[in-house]
PDB file of N, H, CA, C and O in Angstrom:
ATOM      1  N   UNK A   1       2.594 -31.184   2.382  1.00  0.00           N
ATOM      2  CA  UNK A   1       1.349 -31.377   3.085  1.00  0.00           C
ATOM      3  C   UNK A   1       0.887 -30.088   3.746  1.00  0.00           C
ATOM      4  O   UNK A   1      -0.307 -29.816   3.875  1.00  0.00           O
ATOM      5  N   UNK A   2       1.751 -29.406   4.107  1.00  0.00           N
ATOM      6  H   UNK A   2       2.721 -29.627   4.003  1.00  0.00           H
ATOM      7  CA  UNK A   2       1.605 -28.083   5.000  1.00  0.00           C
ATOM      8  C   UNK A   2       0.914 -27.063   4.051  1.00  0.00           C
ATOM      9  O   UNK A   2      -0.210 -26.590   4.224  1.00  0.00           O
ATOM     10  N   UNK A   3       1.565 -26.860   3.262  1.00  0.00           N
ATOM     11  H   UNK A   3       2.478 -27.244   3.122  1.00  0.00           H
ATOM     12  CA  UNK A   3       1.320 -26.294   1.874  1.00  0.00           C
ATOM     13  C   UNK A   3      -0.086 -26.138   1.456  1.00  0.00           C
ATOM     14  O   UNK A   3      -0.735 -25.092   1.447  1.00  0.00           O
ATOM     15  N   UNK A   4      -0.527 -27.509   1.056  1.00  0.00           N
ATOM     16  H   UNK A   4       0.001 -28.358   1.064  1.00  0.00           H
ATOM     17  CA  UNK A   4      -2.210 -28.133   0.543  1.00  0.00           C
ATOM     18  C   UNK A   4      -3.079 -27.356   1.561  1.00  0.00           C
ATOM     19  O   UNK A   4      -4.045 -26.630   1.326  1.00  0.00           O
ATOM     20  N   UNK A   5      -2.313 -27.789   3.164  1.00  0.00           N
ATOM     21  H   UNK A   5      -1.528 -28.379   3.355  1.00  0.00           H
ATOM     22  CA  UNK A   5      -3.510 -27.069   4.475  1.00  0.00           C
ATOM     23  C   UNK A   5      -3.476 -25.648   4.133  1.00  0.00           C
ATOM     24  O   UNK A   5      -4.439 -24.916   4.361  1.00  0.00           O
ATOM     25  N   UNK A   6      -2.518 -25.285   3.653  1.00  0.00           N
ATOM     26  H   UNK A   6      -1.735 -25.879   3.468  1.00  0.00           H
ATOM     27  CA  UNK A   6      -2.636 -23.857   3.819  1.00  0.00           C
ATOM     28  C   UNK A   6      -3.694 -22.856   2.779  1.00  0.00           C
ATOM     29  O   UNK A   6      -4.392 -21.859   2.962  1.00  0.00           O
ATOM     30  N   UNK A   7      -3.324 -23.850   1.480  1.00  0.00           N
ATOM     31  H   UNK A   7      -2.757 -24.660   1.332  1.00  0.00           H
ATOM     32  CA  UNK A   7      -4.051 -23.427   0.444  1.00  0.00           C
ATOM     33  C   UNK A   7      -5.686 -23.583   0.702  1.00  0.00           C
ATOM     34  O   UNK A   7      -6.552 -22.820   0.275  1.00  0.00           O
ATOM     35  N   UNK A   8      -5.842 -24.551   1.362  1.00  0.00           N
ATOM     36  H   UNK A   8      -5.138 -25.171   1.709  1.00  0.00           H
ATOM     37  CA  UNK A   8      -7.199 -25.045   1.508  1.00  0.00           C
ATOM     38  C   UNK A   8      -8.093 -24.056   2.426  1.00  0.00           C
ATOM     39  O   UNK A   8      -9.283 -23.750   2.347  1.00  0.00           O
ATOM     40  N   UNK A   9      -7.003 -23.644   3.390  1.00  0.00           N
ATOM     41  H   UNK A   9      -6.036 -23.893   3.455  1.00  0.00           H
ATOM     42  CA  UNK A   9      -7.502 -22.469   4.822  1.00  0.00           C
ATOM     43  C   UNK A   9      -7.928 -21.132   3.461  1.00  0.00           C
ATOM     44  O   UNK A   9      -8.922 -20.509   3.087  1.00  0.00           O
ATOM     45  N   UNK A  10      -6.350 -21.254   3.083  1.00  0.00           N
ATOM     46  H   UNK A  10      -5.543 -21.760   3.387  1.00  0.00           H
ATOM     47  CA  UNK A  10      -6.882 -19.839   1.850  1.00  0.00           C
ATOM     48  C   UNK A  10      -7.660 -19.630   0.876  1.00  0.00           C
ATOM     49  O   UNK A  10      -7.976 -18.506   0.486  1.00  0.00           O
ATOM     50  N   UNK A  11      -8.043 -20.690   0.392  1.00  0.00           N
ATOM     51  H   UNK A  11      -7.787 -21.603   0.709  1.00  0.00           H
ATOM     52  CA  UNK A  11      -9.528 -20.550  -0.425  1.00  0.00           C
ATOM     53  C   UNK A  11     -10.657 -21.356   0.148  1.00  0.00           C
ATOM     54  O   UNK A  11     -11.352 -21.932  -0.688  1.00  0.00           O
ATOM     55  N   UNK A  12     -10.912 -21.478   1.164  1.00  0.00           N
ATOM     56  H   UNK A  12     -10.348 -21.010   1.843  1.00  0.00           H
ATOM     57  CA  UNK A  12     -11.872 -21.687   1.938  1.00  0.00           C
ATOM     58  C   UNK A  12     -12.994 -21.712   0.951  1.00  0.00           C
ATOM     59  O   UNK A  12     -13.458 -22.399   0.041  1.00  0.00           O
ATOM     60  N   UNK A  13     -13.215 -20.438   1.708  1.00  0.00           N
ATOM     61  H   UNK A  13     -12.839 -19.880   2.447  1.00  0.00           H
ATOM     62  CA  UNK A  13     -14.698 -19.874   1.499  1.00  0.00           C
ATOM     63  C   UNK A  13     -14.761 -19.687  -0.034  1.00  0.00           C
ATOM     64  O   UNK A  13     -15.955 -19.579  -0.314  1.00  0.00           O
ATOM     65  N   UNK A  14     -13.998 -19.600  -1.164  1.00  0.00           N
ATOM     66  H   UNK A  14     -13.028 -19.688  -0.937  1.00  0.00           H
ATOM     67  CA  UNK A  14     -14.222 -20.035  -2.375  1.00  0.00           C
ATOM     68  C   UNK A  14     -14.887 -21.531  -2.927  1.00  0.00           C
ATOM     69  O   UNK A  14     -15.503 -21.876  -3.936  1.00  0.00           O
ATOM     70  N   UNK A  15     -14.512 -22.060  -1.960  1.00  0.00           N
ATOM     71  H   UNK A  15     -14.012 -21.780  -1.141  1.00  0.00           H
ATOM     72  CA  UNK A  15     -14.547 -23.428  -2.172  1.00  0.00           C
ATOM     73  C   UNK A  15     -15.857 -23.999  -1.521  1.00  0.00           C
ATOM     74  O   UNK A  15     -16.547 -24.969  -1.835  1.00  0.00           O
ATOM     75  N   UNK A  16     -15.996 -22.904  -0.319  1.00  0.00           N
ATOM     76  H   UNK A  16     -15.436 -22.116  -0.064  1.00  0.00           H
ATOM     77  CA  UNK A  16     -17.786 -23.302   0.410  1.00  0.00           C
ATOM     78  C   UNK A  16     -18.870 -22.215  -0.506  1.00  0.00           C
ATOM     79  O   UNK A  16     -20.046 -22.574  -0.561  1.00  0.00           O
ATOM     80  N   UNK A  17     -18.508 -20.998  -1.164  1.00  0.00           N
ATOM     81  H   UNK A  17     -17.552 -20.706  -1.119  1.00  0.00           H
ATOM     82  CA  UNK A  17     -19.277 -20.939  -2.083  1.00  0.00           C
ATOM     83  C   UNK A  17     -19.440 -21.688  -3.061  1.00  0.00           C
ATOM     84  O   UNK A  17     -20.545 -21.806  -3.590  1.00  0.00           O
ATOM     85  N   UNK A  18     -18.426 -22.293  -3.455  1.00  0.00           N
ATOM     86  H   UNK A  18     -17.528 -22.197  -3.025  1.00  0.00           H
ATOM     87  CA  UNK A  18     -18.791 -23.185  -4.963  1.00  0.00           C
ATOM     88  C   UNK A  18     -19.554 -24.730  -4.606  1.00  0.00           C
ATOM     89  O   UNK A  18     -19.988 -25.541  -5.424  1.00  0.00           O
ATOM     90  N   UNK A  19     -19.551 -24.823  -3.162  1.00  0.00           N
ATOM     91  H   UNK A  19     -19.198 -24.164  -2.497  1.00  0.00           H
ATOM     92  CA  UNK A  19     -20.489 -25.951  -2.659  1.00  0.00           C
ATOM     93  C   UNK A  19     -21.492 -25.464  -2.716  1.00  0.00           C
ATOM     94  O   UNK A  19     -22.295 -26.198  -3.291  1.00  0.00           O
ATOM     95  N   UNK A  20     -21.895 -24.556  -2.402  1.00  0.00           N
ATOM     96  H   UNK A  20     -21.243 -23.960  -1.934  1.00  0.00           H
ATOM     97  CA  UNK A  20     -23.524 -23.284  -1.785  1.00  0.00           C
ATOM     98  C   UNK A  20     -24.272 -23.171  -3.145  1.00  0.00           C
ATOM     99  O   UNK A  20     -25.474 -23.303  -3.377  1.00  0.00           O
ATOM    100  N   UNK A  21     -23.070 -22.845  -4.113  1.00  0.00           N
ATOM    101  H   UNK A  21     -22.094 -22.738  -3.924  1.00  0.00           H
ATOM    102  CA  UNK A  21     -24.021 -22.456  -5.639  1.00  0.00           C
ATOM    103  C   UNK A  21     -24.362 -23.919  -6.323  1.00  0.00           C
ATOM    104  O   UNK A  21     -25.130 -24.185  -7.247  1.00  0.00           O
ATOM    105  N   UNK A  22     -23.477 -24.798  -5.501  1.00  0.00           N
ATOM    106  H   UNK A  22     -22.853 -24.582  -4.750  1.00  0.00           H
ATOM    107  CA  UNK A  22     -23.676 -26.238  -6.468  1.00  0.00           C
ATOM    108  C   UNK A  22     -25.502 -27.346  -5.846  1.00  0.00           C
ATOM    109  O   UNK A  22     -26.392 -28.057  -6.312  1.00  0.00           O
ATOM    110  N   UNK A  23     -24.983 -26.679  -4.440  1.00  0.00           N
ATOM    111  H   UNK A  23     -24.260 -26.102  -4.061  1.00  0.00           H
ATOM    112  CA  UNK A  23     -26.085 -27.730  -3.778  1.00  0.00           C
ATOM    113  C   UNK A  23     -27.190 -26.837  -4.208  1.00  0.00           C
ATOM    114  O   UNK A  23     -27.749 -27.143  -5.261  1.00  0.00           O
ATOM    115  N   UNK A  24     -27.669 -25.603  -3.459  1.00  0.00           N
ATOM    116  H   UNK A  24     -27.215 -25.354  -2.604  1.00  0.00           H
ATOM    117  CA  UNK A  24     -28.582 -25.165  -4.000  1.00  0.00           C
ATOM    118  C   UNK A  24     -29.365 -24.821  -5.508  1.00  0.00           C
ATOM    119  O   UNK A  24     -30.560 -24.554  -5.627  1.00  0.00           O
ATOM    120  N   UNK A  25     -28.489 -24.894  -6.468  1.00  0.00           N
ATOM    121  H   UNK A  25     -27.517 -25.111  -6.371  1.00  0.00           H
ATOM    122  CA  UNK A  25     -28.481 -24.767  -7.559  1.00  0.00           C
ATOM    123  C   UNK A  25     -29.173 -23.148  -7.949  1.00  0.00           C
ATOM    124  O   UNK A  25     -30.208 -22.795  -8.514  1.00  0.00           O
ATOM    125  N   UNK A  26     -28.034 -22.432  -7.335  1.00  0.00           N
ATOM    126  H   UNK A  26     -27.193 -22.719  -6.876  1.00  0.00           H
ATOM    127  CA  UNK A  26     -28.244 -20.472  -7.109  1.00  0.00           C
ATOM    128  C   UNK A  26     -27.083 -20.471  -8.304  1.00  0.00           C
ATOM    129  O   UNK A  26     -26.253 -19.727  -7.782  1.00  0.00           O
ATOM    130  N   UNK A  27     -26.618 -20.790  -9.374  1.00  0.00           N
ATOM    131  H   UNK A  27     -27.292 -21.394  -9.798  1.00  0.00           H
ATOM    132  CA  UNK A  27     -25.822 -20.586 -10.194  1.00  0.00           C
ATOM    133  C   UNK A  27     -26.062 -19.095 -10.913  1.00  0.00           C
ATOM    134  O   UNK A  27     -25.196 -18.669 -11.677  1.00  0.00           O
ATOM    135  N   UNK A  28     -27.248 -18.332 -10.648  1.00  0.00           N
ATOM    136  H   UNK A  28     -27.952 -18.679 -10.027  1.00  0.00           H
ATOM    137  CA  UNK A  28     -27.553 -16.790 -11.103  1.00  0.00           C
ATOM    138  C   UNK A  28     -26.471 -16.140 -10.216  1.00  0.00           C
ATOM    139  O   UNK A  28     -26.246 -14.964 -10.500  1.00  0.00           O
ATOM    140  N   UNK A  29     -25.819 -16.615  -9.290  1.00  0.00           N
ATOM    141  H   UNK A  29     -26.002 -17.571  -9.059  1.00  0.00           H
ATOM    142  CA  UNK A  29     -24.547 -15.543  -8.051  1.00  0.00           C
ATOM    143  C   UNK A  29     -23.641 -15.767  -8.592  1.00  0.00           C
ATOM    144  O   UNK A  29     -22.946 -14.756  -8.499  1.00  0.00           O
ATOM    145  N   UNK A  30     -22.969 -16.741  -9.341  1.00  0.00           N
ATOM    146  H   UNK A  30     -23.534 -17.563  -9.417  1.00  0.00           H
ATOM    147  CA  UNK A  30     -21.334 -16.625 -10.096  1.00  0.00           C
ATOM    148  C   UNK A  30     -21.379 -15.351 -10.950  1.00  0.00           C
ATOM    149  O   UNK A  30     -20.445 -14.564 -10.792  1.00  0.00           O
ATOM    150  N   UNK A  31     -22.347 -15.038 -11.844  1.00  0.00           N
ATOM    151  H   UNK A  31     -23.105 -15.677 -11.972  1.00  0.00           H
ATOM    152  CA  UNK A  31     -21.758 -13.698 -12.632  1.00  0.00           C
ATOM    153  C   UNK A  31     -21.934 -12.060 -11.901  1.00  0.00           C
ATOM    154  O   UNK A  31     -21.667 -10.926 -12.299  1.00  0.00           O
ATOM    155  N   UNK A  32     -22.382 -12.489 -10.946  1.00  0.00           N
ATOM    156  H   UNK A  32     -22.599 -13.410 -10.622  1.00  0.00           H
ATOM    157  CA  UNK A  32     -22.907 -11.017  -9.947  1.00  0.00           C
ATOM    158  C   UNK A  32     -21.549 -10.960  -9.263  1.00  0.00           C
ATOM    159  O   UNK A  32     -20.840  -9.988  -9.525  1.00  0.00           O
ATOM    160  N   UNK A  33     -21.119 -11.847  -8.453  1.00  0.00           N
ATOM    161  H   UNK A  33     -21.695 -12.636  -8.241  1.00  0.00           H
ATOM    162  CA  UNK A  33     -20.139 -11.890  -7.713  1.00  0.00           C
ATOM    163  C   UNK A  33     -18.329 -11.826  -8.719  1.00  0.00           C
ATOM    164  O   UNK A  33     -17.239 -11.316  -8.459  1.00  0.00           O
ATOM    165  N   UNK A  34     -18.768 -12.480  -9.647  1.00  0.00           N
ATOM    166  H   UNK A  34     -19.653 -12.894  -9.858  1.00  0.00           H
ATOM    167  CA  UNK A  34     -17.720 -12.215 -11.022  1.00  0.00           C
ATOM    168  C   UNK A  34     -17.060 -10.617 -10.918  1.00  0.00           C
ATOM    169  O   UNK A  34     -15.934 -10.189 -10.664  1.00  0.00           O
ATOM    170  N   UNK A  35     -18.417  -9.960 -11.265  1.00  0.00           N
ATOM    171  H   UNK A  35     -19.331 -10.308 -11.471  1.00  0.00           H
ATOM    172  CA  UNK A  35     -18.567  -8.668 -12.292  1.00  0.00           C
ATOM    173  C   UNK A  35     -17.952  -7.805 -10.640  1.00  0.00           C
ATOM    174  O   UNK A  35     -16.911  -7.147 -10.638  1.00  0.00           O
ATOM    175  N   UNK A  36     -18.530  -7.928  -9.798  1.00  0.00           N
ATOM    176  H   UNK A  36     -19.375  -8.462  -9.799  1.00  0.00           H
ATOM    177  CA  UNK A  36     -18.418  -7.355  -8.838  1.00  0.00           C
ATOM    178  C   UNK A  36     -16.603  -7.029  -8.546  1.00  0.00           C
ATOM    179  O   UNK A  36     -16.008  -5.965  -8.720  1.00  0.00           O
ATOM    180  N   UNK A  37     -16.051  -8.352  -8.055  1.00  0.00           N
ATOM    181  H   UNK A  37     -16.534  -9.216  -7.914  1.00  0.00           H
ATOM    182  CA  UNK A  37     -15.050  -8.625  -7.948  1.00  0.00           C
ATOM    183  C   UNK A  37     -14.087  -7.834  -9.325  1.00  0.00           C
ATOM    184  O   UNK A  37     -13.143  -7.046  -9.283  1.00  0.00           O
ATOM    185  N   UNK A  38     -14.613  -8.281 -10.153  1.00  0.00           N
ATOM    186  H   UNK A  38     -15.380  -8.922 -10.188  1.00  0.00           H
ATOM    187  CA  UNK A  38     -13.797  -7.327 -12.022  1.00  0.00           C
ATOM    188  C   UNK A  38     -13.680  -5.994 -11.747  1.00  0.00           C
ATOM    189  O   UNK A  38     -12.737  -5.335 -12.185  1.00  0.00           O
ATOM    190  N   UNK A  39     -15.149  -5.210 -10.585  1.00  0.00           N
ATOM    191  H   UNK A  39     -15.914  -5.746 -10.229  1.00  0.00           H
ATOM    192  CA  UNK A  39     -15.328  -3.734 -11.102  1.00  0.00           C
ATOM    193  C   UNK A  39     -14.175  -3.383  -9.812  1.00  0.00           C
ATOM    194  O   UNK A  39     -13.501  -2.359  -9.919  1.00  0.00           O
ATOM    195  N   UNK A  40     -13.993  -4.307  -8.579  1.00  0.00           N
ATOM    196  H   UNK A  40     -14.541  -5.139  -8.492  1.00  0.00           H
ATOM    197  CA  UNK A  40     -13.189  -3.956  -7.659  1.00  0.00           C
ATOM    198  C   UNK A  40     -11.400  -4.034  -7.752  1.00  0.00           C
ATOM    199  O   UNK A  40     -10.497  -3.445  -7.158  1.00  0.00           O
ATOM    200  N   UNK A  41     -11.453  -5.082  -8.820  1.00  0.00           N
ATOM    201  H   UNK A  41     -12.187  -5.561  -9.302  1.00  0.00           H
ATOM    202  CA  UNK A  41      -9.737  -4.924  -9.258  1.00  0.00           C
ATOM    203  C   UNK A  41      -9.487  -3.616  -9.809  1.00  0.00           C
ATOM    204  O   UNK A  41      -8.762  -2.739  -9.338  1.00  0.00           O
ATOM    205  N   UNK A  42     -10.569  -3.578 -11.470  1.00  0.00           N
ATOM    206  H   UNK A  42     -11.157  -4.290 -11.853  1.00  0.00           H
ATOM    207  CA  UNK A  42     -10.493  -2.220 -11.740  1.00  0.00           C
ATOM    208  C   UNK A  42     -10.616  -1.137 -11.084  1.00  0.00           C
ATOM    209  O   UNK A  42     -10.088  -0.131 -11.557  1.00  0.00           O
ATOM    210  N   UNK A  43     -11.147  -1.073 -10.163  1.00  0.00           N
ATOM    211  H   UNK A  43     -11.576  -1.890  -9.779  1.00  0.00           H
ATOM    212  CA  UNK A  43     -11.080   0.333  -9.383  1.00  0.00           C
ATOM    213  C   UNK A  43      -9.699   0.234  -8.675  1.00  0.00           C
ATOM    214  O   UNK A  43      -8.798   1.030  -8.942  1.00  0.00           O
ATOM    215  N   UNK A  44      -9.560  -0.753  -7.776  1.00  0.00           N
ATOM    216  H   UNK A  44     -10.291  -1.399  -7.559  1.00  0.00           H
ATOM    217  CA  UNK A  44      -8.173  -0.643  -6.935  1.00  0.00           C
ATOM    218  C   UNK A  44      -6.905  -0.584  -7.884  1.00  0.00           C
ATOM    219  O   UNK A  44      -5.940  -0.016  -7.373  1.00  0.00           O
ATOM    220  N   UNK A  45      -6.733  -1.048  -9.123  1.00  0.00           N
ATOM    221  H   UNK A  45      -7.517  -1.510  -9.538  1.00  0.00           H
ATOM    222  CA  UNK A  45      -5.584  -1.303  -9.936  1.00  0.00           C
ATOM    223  C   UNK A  45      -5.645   0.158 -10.690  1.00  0.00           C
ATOM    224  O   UNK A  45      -4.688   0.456 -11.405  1.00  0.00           O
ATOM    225  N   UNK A  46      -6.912   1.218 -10.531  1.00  0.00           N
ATOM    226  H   UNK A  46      -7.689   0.976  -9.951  1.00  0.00           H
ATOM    227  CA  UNK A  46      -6.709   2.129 -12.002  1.00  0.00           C
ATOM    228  C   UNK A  46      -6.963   3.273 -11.013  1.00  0.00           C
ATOM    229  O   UNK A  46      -7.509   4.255 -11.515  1.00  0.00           O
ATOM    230  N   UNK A  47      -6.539   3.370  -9.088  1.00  0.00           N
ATOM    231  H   UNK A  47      -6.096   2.572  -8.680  1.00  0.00           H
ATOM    232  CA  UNK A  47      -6.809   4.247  -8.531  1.00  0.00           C
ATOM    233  C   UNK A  47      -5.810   5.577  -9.103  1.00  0.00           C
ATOM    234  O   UNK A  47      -6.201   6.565  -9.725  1.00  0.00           O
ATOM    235  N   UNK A  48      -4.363   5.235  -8.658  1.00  0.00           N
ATOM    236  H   UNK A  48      -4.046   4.433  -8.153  1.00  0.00           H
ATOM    237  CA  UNK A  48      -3.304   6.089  -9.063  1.00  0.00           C
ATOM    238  C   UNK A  48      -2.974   6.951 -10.435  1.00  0.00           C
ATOM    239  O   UNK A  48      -2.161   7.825 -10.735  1.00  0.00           O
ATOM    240  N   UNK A  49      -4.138   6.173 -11.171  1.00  0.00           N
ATOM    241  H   UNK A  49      -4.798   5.463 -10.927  1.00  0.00           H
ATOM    242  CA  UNK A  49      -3.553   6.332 -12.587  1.00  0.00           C
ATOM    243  C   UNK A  49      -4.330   7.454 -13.852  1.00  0.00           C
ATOM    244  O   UNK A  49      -5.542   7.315 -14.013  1.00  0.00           O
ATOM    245  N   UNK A  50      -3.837   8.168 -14.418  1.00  0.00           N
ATOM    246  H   UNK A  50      -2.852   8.281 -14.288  1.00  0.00           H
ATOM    247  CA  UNK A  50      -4.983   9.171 -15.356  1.00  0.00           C
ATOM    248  C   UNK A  50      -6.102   8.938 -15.833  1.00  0.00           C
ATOM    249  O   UNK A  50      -6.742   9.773 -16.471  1.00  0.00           O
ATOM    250  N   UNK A  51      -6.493   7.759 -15.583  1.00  0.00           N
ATOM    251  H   UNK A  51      -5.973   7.081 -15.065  1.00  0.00           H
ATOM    252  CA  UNK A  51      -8.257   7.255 -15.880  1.00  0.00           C
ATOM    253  C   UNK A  51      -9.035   7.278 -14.616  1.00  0.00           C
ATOM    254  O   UNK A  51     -10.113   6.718 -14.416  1.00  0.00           O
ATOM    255  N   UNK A  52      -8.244   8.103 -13.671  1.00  0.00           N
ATOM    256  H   UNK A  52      -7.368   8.557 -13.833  1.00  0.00           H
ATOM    257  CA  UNK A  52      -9.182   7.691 -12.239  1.00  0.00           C
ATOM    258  C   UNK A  52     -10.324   9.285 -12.480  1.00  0.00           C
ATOM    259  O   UNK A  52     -11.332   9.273 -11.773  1.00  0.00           O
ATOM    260  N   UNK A  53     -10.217  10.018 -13.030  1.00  0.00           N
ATOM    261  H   UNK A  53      -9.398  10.028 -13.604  1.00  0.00           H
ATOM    262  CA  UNK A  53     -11.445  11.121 -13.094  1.00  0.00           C
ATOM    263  C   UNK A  53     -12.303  10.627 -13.698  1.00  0.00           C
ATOM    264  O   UNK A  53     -13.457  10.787 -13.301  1.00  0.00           O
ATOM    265  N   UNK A  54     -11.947   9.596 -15.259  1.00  0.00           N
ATOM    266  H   UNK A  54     -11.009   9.466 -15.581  1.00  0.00           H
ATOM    267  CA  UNK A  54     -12.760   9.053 -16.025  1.00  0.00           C
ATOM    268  C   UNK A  54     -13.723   7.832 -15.174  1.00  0.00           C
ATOM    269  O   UNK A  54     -14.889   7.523 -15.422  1.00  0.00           O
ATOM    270  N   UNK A  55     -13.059   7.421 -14.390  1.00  0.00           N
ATOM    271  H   UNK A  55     -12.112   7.672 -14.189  1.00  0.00           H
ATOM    272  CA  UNK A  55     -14.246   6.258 -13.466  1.00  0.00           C
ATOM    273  C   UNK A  55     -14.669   6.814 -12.561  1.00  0.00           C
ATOM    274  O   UNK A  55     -15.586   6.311 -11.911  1.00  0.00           O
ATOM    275  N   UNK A  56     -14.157   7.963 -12.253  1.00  0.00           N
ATOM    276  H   UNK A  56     -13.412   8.371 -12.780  1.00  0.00           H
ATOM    277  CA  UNK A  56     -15.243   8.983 -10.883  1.00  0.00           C
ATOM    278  C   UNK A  56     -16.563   9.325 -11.902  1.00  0.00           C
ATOM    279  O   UNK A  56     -17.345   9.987 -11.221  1.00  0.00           O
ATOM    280  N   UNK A  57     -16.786   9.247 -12.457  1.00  0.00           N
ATOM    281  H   UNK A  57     -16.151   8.709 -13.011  1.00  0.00           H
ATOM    282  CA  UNK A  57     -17.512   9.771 -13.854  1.00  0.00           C
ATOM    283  C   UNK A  57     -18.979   9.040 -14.033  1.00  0.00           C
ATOM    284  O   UNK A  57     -20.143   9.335 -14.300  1.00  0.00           O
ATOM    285  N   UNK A  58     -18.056   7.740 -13.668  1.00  0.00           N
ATOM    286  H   UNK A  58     -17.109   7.501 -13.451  1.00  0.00           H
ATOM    287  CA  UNK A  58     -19.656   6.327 -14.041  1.00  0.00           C
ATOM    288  C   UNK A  58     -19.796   6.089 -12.560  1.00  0.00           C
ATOM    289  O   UNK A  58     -20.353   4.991 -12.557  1.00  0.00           O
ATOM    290  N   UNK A  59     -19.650   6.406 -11.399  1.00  0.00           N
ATOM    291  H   UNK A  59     -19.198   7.297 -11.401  1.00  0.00           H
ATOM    292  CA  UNK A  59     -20.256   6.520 -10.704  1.00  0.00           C
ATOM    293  C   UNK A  59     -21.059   7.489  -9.836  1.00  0.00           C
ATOM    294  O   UNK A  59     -21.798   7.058  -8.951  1.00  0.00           O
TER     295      UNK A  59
END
């Protein structure tokens, strides 16, 4: 039970956006917020690594 609360605290606000895009029917913000989130793994996951001059590049 502790567990479920916890998970629920931790995706919260995942879970009140996916109410926000459902009620309003703003479904154009899932792929903005997607892509966004994609370009921020890739940057944080490919900082250390020999492709980091190549992505200083496209921005």
């Amino acid at each position: 039970m502790k567990t479920l609360k916890r998970m629920k605290r931790k995706f919260g606000i995942v879970s009140e956006f996916w109410m926000y895009m459902k009620v309003r029917k703003k479904w154009w913000l899932g792929p903005i917020i997607a892509a966004l989130v994609l370009l921020g793994l890739f940057i944080v996951l490919t900082e250390g690594s020999a492709l980091a001059p190549f992505i200083y590049t496209l921005f």
